[in-house]
MIVEXZA-457500 format. One record per residue: x, y negated, z negated of N, C-alpha, C, O in turn; residue number from 1; residue in one letter. Coordinates in steps of 0.1 Angstrom, whole numbers, plus 5000, padded with zeros to 4 digits. Example, Ala and Ser with C-alpha at 12.3 -4.5 7.8 and 13.67 -1.06 7.14 Angstrom:
<node n_u="5132" n_v="5057" n_w="4922" ca_u="5123" ca_v="5045" ca_w="4922" c_u="5132" c_v="5033" c_w="4922" o_u="5142" o_v="5033" o_w="4915" num="1" residuo="A"/>
<node n_u="5128" n_v="5022" n_w="4929" ca_u="5137" ca_v="5011" ca_w="4929" c_u="5129" c_v="5000" c_w="4921" o_u="5134" o_v="4989" o_w="4920" num="2" residuo="S"/>
! end
This chain:
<node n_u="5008" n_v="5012" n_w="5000" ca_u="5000" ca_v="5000" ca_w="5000" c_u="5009" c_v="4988" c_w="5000" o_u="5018" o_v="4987" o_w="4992" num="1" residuo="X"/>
<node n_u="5007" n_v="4979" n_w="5008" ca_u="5017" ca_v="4969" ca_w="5010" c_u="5008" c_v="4955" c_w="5009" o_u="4997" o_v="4957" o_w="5013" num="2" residuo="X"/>
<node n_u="5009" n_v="4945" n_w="5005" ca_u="5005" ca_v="4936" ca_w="5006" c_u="5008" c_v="4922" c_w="5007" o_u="5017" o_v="4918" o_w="4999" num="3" residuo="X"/>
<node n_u="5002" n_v="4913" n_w="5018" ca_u="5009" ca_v="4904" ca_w="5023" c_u="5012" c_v="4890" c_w="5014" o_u="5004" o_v="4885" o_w="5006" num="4" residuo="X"/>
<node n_u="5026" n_v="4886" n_w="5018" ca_u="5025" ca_v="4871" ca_w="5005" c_u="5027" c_v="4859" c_w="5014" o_u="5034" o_v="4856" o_w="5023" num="5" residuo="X"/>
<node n_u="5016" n_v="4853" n_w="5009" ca_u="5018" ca_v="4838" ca_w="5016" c_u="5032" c_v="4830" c_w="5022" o_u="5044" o_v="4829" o_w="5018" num="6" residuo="X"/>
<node n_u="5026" n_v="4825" n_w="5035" ca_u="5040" ca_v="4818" ca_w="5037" c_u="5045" c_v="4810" c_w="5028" o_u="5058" o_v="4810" o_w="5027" num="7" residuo="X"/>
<node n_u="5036" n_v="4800" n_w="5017" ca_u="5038" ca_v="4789" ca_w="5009" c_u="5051" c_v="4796" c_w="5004" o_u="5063" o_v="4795" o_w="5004" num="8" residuo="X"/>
<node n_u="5040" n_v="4808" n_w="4997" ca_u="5050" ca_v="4814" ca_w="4987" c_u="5073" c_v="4817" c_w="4988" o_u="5083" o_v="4814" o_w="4982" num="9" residuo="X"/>
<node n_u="5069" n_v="4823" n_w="4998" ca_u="5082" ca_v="4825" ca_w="5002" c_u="5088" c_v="4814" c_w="5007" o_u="5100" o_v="4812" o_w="5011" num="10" residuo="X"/>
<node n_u="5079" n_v="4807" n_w="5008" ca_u="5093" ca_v="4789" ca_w="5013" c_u="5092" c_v="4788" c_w="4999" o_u="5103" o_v="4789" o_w="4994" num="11" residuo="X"/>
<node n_u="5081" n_v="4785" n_w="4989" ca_u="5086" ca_v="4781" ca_w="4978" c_u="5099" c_v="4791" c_w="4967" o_u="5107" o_v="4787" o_w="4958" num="12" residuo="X"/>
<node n_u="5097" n_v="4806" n_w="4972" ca_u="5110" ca_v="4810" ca_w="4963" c_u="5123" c_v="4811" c_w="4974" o_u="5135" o_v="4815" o_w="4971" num="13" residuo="X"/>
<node n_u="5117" n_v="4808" n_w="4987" ca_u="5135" ca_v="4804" ca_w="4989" c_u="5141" c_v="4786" c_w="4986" o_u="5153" o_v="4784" o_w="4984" num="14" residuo="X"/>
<node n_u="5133" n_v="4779" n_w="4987" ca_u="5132" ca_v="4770" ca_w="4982" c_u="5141" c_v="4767" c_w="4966" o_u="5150" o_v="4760" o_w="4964" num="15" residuo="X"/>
<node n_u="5133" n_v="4776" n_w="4957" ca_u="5136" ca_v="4777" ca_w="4944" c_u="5155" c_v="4787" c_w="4946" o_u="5166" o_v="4785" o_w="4941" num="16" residuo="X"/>
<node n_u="5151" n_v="4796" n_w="4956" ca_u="5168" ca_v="4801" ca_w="4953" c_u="5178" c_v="4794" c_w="4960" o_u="5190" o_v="4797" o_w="4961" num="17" residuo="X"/>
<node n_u="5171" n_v="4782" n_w="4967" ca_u="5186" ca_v="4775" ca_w="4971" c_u="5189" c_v="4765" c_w="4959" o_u="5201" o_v="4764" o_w="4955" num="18" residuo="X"/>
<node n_u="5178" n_v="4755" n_w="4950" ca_u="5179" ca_v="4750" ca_w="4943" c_u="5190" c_v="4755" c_w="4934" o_u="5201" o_v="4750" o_w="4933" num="19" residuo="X"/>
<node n_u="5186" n_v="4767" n_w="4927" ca_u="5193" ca_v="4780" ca_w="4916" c_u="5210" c_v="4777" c_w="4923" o_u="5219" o_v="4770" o_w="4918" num="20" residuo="X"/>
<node n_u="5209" n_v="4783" n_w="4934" ca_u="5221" ca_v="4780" ca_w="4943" c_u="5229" c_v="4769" c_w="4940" o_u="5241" o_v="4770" o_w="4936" num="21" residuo="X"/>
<node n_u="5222" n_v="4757" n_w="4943" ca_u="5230" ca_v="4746" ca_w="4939" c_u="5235" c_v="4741" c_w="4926" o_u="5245" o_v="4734" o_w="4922" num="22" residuo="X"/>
<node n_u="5225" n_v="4748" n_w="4919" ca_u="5225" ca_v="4745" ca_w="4902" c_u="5238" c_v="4753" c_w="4899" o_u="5248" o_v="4748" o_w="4893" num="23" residuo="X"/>
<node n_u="5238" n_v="4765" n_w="4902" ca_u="5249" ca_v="4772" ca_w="4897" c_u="5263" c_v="4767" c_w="4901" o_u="5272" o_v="4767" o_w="4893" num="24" residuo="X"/>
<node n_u="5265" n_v="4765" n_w="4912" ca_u="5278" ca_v="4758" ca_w="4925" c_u="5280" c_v="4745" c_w="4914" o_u="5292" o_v="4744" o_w="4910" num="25" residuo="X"/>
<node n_u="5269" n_v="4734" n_w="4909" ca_u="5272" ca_v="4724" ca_w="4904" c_u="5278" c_v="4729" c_w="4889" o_u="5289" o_v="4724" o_w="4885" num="26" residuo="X"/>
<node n_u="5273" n_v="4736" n_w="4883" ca_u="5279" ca_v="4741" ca_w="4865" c_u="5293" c_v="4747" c_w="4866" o_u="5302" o_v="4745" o_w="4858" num="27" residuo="X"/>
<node n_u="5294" n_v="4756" n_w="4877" ca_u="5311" ca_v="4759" ca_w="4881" c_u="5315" c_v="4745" c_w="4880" o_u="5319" o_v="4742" o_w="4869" num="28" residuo="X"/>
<node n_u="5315" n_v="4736" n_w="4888" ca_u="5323" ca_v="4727" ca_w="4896" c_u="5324" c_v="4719" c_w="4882" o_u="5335" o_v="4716" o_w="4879" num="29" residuo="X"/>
<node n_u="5311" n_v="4714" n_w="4871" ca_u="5317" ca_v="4712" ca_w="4859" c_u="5322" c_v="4717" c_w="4852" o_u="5327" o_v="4709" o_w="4844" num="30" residuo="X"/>
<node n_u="5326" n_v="4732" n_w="4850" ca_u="5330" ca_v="4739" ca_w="4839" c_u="5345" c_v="4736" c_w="4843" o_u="5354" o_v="4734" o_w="4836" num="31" residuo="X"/>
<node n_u="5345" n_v="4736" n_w="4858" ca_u="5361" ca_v="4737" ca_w="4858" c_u="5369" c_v="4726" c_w="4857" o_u="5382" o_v="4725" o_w="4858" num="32" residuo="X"/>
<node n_u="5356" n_v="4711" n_w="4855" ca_u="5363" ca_v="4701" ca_w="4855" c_u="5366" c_v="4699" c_w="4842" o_u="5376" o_v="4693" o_w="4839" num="33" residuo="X"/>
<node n_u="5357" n_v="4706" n_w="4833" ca_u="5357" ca_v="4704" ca_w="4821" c_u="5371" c_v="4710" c_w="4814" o_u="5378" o_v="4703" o_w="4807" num="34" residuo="X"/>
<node n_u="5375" n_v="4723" n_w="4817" ca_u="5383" ca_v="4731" ca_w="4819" c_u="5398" c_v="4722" c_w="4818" o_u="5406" o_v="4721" o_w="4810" num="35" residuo="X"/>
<node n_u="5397" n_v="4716" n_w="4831" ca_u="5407" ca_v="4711" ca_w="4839" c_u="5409" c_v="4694" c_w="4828" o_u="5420" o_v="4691" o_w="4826" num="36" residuo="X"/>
<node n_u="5402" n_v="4688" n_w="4825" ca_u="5400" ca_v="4674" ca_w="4813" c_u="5404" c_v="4680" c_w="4797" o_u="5407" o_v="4672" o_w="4788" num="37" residuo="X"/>
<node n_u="5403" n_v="4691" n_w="4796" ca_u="5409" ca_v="4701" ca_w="4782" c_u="5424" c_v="4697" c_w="4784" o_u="5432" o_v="4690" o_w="4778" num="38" residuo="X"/>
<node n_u="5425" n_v="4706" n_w="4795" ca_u="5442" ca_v="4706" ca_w="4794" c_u="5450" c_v="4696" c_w="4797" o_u="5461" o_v="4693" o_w="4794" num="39" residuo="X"/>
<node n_u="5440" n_v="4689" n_w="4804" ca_u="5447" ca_v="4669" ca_w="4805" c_u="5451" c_v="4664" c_w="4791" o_u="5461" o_v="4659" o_w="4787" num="40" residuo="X"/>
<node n_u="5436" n_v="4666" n_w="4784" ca_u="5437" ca_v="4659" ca_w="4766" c_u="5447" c_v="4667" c_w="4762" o_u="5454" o_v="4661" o_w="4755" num="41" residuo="X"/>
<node n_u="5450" n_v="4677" n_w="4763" ca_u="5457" ca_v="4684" ca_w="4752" c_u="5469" c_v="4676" c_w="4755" o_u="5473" o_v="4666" o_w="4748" num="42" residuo="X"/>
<node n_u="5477" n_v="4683" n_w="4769" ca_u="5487" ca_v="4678" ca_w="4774" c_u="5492" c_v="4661" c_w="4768" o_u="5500" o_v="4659" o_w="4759" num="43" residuo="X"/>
<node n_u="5483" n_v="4650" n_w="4776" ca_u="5486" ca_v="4638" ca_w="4768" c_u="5488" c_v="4639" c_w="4753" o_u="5497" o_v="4633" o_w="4749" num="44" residuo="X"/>
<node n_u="5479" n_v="4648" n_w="4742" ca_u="5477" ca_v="4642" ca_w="4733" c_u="5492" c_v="4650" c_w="4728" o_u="5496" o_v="4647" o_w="4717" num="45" residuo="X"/>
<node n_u="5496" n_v="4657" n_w="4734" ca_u="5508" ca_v="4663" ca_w="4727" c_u="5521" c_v="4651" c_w="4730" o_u="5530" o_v="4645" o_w="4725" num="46" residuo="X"/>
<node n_u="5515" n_v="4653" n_w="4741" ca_u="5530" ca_v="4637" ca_w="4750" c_u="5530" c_v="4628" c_w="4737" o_u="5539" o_v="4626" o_w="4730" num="47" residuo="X"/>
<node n_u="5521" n_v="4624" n_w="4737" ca_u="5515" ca_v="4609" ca_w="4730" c_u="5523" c_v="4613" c_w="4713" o_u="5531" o_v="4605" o_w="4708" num="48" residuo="X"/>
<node n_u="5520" n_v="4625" n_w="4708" ca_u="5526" ca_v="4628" ca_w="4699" c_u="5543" c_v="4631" c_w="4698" o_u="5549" o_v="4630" o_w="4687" num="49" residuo="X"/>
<node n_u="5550" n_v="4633" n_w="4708" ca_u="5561" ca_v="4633" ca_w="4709" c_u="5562" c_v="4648" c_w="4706" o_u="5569" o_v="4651" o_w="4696" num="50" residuo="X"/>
<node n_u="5555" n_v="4657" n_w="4713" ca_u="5552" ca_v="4676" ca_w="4710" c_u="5554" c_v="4681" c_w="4723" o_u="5547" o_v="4677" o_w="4732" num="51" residuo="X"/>
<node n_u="5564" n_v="4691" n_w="4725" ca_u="5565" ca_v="4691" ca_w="4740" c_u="5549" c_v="4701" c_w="4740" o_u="5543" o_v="4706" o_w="4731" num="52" residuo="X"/>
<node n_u="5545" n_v="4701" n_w="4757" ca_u="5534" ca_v="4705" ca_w="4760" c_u="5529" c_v="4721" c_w="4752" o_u="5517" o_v="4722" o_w="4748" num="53" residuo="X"/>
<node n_u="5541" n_v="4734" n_w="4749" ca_u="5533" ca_v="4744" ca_w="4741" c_u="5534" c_v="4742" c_w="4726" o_u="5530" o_v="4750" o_w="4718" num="54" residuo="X"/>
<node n_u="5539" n_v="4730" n_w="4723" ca_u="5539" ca_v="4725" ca_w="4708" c_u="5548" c_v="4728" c_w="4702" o_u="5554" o_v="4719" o_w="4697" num="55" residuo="X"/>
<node n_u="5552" n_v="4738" n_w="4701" ca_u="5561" ca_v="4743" ca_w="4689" c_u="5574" c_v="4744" c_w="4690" o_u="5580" o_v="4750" o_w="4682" num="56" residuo="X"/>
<node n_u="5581" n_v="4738" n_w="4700" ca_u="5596" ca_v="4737" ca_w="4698" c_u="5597" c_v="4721" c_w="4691" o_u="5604" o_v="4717" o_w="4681" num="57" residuo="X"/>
<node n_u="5586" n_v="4712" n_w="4702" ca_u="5590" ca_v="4695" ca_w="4697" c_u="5579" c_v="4697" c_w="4686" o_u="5572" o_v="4688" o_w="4688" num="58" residuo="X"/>
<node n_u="5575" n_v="4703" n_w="4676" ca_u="5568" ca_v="4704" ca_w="4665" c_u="5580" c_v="4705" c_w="4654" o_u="5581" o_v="4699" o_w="4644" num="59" residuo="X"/>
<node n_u="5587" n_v="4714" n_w="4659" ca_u="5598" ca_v="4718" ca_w="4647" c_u="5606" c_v="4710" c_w="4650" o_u="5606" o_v="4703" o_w="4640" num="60" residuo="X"/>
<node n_u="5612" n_v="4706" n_w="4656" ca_u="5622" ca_v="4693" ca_w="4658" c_u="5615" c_v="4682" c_w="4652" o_u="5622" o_v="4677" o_w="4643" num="61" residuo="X"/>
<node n_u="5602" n_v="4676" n_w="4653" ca_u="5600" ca_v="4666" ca_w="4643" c_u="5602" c_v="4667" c_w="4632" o_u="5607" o_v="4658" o_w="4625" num="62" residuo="X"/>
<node n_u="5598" n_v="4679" n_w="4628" ca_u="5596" ca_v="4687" ca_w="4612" c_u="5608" c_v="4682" c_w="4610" o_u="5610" o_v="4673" o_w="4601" num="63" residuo="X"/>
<node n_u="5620" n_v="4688" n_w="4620" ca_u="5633" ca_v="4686" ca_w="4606" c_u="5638" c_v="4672" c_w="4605" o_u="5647" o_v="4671" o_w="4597" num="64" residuo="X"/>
<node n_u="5632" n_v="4660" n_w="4613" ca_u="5635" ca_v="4648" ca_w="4614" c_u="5630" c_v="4642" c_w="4602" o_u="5636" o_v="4635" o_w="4593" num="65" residuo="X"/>
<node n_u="5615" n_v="4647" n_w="4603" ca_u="5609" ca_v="4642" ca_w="4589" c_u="5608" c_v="4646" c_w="4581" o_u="5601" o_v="4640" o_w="4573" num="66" residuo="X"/>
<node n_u="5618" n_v="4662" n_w="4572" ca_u="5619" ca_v="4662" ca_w="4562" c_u="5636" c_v="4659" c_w="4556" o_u="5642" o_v="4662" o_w="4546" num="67" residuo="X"/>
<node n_u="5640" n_v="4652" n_w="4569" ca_u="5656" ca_v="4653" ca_w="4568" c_u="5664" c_v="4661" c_w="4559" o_u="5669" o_v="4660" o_w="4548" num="68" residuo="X"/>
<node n_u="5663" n_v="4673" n_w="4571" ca_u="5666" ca_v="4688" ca_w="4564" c_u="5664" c_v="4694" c_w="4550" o_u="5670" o_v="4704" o_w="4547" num="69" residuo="X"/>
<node n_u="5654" n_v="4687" n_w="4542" ca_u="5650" ca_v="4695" ca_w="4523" c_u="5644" c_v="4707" c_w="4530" o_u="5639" o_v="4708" o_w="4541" num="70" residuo="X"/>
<node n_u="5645" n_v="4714" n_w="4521" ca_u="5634" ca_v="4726" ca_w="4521" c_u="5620" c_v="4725" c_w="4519" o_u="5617" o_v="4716" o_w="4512" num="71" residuo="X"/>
<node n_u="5611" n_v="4731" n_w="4522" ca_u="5599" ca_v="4729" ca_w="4524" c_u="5591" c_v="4740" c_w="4516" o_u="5592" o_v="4751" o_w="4521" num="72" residuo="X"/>
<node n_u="5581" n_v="4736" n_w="4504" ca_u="5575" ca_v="4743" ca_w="4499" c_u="5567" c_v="4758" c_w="4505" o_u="5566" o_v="4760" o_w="4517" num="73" residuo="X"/>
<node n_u="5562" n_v="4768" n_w="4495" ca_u="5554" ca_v="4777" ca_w="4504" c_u="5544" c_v="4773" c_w="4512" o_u="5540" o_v="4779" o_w="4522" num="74" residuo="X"/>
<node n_u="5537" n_v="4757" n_w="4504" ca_u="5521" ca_v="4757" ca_w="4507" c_u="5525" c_v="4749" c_w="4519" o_u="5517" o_v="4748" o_w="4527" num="75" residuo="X"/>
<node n_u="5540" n_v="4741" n_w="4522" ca_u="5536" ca_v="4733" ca_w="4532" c_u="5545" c_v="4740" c_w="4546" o_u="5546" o_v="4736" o_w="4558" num="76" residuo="X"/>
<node n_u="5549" n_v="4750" n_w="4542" ca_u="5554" ca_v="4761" ca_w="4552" c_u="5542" c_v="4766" c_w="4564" o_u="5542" o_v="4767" o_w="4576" num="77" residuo="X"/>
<node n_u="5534" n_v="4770" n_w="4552" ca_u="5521" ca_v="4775" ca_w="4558" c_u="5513" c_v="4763" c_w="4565" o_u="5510" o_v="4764" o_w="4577" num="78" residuo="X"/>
<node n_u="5512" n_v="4757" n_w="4561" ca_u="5504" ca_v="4742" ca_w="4573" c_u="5515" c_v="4741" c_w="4581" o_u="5510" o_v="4735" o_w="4590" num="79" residuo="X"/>
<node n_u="5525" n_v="4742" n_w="4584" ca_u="5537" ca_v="4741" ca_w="4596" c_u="5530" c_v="4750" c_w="4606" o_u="5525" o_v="4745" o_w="4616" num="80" residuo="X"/>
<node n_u="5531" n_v="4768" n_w="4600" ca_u="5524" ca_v="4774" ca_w="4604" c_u="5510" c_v="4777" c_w="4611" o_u="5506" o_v="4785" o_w="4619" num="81" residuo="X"/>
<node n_u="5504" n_v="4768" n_w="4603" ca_u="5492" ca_v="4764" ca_w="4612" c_u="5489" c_v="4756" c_w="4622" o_u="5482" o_v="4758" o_w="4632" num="82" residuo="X"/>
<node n_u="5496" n_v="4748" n_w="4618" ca_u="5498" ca_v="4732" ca_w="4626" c_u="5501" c_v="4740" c_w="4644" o_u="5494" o_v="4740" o_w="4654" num="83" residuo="X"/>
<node n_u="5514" n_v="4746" n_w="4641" ca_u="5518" ca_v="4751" ca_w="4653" c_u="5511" c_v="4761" c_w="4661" o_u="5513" o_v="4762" o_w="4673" num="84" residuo="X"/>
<node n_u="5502" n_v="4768" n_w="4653" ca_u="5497" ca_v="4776" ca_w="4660" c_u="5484" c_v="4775" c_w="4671" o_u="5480" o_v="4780" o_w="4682" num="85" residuo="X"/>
<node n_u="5481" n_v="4762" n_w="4658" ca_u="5463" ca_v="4754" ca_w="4663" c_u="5474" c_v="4744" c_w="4678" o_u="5467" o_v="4738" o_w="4686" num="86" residuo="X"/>
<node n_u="5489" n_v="4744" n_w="4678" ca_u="5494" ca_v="4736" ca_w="4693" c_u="5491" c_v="4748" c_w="4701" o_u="5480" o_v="4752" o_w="4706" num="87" residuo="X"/>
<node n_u="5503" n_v="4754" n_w="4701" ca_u="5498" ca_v="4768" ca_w="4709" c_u="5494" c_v="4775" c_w="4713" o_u="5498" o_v="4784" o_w="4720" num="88" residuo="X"/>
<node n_u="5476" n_v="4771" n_w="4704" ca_u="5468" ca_v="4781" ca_w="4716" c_u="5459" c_v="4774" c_w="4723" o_u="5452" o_v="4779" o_w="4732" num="89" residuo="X"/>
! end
């Protein structure tokens, strides 16, 4: 048993699947701008900090500037540790 569907119908769902089409083509095209403006901020915001871009070499080099070589507690070891990791990923 087969039954026929209006012309309306099928212009309006191809209609609707080129819409979908476009909708989806446009959210890529933001995701990857968005994507692509991440790694801009990051990038600057590390420059701007004087961090080279994966963080953790010009991270430790500040470190030892600004504690002019003392030793550094357990608790502020571990925020070093953090600090660098939250660059690095």
């Amino acid at each position: 048993m087969t039954s026929k569907v209006p012309a309306e119908t099928l212009v309006g769902l191809q209609n609707l699947l080129v819409h979908l089409r476009d909708v989806s083509a446009e959210n890529a095209h933001l995701y990857q701008y968005r994507l692509w403006d991440a790694k801009r901020v990051k990038l600057e915001t590390a420059q701007n900090r004087g961090v080279s871009p994966d963080g953790a070499a010009g991270y430790r080099d500040g470190l030892r500037r600004a504690t002019n070589g003392h030793p550094l507690s357990a608790e502020e070891v571990q925020k070093v540790v953090s600090r660098v990791n939250q660059l690095s990923s």
